[in-house]
Every structure is written in structure tokens, then in C-alpha cells.
Residue frames as a rotation matrix with the C-alpha (Angstrom) as fourth column:
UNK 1
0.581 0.814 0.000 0.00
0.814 -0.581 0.000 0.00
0.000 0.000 -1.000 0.00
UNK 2
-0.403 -0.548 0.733 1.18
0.607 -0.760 -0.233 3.59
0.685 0.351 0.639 -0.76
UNK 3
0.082 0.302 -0.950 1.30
0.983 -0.182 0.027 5.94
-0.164 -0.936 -0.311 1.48
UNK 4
0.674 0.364 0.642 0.78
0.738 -0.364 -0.568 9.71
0.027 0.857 -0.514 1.25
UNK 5
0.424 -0.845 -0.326 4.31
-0.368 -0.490 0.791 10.44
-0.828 -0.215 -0.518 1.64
UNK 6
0.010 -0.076 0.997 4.56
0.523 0.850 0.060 8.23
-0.852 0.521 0.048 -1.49
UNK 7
0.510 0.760 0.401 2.17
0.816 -0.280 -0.506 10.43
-0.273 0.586 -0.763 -3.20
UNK 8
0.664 -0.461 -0.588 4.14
-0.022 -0.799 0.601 13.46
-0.747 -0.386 -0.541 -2.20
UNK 9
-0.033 -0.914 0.405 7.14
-0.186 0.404 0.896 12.03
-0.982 -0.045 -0.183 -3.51
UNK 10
-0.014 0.478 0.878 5.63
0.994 0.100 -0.039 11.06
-0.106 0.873 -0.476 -6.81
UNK 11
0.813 0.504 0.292 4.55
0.578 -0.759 -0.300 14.66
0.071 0.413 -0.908 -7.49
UNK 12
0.515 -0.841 -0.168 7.78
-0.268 -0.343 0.900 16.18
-0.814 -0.419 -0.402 -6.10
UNK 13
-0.525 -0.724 0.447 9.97
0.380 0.271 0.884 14.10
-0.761 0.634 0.133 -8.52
UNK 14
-0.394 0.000 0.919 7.92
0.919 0.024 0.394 14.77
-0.022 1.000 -0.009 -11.51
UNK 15
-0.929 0.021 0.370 7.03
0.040 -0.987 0.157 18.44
0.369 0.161 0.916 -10.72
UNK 16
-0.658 0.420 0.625 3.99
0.344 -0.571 0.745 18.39
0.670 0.705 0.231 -9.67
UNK 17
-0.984 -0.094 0.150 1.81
-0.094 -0.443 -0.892 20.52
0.151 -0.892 0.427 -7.22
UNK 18
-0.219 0.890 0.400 -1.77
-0.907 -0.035 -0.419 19.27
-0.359 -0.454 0.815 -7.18
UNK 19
-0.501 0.479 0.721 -3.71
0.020 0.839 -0.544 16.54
-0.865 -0.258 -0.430 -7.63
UNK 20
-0.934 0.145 0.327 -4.95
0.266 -0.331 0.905 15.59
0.240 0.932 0.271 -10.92
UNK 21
0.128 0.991 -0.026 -8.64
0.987 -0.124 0.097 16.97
0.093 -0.038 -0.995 -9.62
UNK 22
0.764 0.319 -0.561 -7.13
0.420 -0.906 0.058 20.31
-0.490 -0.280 -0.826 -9.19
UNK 23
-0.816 -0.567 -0.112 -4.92
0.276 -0.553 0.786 20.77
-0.508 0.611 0.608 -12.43
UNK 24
0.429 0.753 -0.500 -6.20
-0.224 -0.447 -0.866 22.94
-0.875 0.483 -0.023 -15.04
UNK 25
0.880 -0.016 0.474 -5.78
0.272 0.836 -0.477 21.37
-0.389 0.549 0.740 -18.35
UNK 26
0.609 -0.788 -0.093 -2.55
-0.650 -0.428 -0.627 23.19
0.455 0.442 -0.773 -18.94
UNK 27
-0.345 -0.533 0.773 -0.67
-0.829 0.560 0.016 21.71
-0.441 -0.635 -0.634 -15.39
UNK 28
0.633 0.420 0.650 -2.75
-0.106 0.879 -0.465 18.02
-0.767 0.226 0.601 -16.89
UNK 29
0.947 -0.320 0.035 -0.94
0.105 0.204 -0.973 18.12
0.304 0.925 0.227 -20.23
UNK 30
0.419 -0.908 -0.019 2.11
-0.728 -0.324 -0.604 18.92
0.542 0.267 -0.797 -18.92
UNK 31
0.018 -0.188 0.982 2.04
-0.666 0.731 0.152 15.89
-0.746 -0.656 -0.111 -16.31
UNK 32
0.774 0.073 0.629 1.14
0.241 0.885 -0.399 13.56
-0.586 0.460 0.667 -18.94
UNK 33
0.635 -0.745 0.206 4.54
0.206 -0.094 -0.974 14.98
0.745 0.661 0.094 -21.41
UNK 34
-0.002 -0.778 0.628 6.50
-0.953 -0.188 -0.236 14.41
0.302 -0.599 -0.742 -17.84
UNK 35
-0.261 0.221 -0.940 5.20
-0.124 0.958 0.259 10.93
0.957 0.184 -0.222 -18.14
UNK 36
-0.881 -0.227 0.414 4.21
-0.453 0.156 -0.878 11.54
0.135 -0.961 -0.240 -14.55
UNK 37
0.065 0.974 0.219 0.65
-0.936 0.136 -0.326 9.63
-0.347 -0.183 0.920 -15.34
UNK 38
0.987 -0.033 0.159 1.03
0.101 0.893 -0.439 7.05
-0.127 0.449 0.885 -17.93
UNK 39
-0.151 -0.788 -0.596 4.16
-0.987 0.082 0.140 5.73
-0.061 0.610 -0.790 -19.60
UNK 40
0.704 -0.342 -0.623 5.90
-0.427 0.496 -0.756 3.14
0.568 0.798 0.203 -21.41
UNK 41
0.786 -0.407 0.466 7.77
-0.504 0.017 0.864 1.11
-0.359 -0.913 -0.192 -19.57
UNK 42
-0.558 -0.819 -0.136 11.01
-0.659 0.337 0.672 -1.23
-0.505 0.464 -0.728 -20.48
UNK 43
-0.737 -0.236 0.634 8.90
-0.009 0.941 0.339 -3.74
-0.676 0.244 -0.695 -21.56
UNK 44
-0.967 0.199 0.162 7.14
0.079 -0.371 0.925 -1.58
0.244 0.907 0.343 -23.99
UNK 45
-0.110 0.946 -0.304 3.70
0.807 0.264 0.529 -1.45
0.581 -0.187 -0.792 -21.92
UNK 46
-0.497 0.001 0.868 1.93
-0.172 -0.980 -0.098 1.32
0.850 -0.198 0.488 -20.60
UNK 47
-0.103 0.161 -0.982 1.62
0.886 0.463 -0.017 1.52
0.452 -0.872 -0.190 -16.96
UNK 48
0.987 0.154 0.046 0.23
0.060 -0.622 0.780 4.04
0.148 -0.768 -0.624 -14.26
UNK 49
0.078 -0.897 0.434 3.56
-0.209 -0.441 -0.873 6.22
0.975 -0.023 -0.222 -13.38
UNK 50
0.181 0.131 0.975 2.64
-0.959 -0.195 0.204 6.11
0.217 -0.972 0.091 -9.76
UNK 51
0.491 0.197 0.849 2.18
-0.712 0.653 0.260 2.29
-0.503 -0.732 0.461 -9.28
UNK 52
-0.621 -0.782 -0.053 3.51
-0.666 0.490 0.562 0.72
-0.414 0.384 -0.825 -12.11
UNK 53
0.017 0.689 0.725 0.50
0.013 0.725 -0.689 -1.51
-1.000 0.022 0.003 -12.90
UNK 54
-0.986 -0.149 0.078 0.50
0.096 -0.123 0.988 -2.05
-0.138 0.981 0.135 -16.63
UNK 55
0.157 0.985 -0.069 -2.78
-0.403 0.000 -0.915 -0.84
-0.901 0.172 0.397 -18.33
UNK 56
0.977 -0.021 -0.212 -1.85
-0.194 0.332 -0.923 -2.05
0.090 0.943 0.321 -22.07
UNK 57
0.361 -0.845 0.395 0.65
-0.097 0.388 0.917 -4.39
-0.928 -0.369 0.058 -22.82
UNK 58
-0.864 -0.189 0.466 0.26
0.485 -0.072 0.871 -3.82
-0.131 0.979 0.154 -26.93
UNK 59
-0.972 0.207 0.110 -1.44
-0.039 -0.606 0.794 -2.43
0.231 0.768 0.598 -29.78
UNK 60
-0.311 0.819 -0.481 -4.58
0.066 0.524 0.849 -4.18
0.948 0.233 -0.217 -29.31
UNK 61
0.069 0.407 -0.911 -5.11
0.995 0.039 0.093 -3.85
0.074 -0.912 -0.403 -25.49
UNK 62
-0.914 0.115 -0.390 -4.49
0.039 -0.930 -0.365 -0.08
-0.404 -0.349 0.846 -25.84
UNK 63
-0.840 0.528 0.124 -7.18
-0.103 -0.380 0.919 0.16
0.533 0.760 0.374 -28.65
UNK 64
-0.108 0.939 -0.327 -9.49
0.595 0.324 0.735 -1.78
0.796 -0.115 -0.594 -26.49
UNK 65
-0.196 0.200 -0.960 -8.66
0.932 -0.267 -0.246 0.69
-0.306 -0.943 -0.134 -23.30
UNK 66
-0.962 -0.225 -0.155 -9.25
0.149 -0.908 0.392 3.69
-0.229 0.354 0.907 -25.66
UNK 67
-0.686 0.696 -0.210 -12.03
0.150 0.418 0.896 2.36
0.712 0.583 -0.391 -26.53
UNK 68
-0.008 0.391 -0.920 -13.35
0.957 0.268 0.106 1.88
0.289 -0.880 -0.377 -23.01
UNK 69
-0.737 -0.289 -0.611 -12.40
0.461 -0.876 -0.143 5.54
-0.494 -0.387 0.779 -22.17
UNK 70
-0.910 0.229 0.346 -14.39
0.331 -0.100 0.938 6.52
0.249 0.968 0.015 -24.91
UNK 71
-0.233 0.855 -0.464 -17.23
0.493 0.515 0.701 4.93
0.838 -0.065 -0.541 -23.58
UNK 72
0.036 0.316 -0.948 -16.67
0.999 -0.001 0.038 6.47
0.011 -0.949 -0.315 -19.98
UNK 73
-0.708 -0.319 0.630 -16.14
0.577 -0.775 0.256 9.87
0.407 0.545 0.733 -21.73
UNK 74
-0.450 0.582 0.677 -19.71
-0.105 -0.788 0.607 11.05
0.887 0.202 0.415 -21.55
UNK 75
0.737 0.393 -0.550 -20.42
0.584 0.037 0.811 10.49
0.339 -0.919 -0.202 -17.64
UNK 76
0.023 -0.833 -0.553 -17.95
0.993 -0.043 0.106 12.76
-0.112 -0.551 0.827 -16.97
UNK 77
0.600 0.641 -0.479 -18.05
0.421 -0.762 -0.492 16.60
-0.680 0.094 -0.727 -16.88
UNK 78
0.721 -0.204 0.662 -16.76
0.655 -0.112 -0.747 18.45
0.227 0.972 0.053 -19.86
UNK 79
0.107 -0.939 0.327 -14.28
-0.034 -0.332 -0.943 20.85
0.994 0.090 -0.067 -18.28
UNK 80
-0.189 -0.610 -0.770 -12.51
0.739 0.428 -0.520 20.80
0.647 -0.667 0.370 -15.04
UNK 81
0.411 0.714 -0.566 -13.73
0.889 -0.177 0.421 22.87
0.201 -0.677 -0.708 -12.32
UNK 82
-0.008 -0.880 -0.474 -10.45
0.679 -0.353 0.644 24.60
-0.734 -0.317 0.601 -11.86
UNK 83
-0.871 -0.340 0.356 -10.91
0.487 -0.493 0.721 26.49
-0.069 0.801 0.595 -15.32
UNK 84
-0.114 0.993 0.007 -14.17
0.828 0.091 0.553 26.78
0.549 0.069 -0.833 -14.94
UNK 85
0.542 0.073 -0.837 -13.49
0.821 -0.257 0.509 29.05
-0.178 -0.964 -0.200 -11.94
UNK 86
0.037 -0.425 -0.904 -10.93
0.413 -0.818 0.401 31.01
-0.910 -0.388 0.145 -13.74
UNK 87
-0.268 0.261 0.927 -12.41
0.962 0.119 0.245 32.13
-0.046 0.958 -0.283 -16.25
């Protein structure tokens, strides 16, 4: 189990200062091109930065987790609360 000195740590090394519920979609893009969300690991499979769990281990299991995202797309709200706010 991870602990939330872990978490800390994790955000620390890869720069960042909030939780992904309270980036605005700038600080969000720039975690994900610090690989501090997903990546690619040595063995060519994309895993959660934080835990390491692989989510897709090839071509085909990403398509099908894009896919899935897709799907969970429209229960979700369309912009982030944070931007919303500073507008």
C-alpha cells in the first residue's frame, strides 16, 4: 500500500503541485509529457507512473482501453472545475 508520503514524492519528482482533480488542463498536459501519469515502460507497456500496474501491454489492449475511455467519456463533466473558476 502507498502511502501519502509516497504520493508526495511522486509529485515532487515529476514536478507536480496538485492533484490531478485540481490541475487545469494546462498543469494536466504537462504531467502527462513528464510521463508523470502514464508511460511506457522497459517492456514496452503502458503503466500508471505512480504504481507501475501495466494498463496495455500492446497495440490491441491499448485500442481496447481507448475504446473503453471513450465509452466512460460522456459520464464525466466536460471541463474541469479549476478552469471553470478562472475564467
Amino acid at each position: 500500500m502507498f502511502t501519502y508520503k509516497d504520493v508526495l514524492e511522486h509529485r515532487k519528482v515529476h514536478g507536480i503541485e496538485n492533484a490531478v482533480q485540481d490541475m487545469g488542463v494546462n498543469e494536466y498536459a504537462a504531467a502527462l509529457d513528464k510521463d508523470a501519469v502514464v508511460m511506457i515502460d522497459s517492456h514496452g507497456f503502458i503503466v500508471d507512473s505512480f504504481t507501475g500496474m501495466a494498463l496495455a501491454a500492446d497495440g490491441e489492449q491499448l485500442d481496447l482501453l481507448i475504446a473503453h475511455l471513450e465509452k466512460m467519456r460522456k459520464d464525466m463533466p466536460e471541463k474541469n472545475m479549476r478552469d471553470l473558476l478562472n475564467k
